[in-house]
C-alpha positions in Angstrom: 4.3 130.0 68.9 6.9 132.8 70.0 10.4 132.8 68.3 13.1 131.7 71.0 16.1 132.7 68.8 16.3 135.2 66.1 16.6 133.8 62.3 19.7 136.0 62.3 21.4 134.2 64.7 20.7 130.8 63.8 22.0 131.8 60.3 25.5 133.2 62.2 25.7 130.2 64.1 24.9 128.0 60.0 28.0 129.9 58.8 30.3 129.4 61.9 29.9 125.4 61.5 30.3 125.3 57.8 33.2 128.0 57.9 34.3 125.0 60.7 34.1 122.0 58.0 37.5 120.4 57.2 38.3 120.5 53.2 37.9 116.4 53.6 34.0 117.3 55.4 34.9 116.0 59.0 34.7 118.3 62.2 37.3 118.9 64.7 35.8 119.7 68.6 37.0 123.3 68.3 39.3 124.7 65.5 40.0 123.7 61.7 42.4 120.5 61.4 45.8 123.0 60.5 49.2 121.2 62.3 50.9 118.9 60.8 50.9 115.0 62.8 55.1 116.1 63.4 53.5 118.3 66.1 52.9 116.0 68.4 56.8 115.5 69.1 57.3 118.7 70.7 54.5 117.3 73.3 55.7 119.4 76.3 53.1 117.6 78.4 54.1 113.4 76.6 52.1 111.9 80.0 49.5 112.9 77.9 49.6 111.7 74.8 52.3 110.2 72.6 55.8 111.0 72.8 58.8 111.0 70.1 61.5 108.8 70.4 64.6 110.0 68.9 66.5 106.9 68.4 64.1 105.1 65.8 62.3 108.3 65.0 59.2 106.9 65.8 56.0 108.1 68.2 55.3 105.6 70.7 52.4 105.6 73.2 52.6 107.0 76.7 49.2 106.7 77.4 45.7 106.6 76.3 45.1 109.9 76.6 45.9 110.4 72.4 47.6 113.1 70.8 47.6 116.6 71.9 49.5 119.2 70.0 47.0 119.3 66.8 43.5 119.3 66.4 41.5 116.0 65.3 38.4 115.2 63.3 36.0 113.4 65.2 33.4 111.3 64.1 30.9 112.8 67.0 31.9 116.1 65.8 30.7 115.3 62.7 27.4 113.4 63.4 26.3 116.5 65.3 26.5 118.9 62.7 25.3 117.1 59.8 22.1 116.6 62.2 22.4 119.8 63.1 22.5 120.8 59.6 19.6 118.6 58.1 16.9 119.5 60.8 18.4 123.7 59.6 17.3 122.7 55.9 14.4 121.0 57.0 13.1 124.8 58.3 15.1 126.9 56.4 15.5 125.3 53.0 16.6 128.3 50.7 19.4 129.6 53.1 22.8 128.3 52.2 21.5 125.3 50.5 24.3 124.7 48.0 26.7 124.9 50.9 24.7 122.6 52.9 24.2 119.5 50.5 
């Protein structure tokens, strides 16, 4: 059966998700976790998300469309690459091993 994807590239695309992998071993949906929560109360956009309000120094919720200004870990995120991840090992089990357990 006839290669689909070159064993280089699978290996790039190994490193990019655990180069991705949050120092607590969650996954964000696109970039490492790096802002701090006080982000979200310069929310240009608060009908997204959550906005500050200055009198009790608080965030309140403007709707349920969560918290835009920083990047989250996500439990989905996560899921897939682990899966992702033990189905590599599975076919690849010397590459990156340490990294990957």
């Amino acid at each position: 059966m006839p290669k689909l994807i070159s064993d280089h590239r699978v290996f790039d695309a190994i490193d990019l998700m655990l180069a991705m992998q949050d120092p607590s071993g969650g996954y964000a949906t696109y970039e490492l976790v790096r802002g701090p929560k006080w982000l979200e109360w310069l929310n240009p956009a608060e009908v997204f998300g959550k906005s500050f309000n200055a009198q009790n120094f608080s965030i309140s919720n403007k709707s349920s469309a969560g918290n835009i200004m920083t990047e989250y870990l996500y439990p989905e995120c996560t899921t897939s690459v682990i899966t992702c991840l033990s189905i590599f090992r599975q076919i690849y089990p010397s590459y990156r091993s340490k990294d990957i357990e």
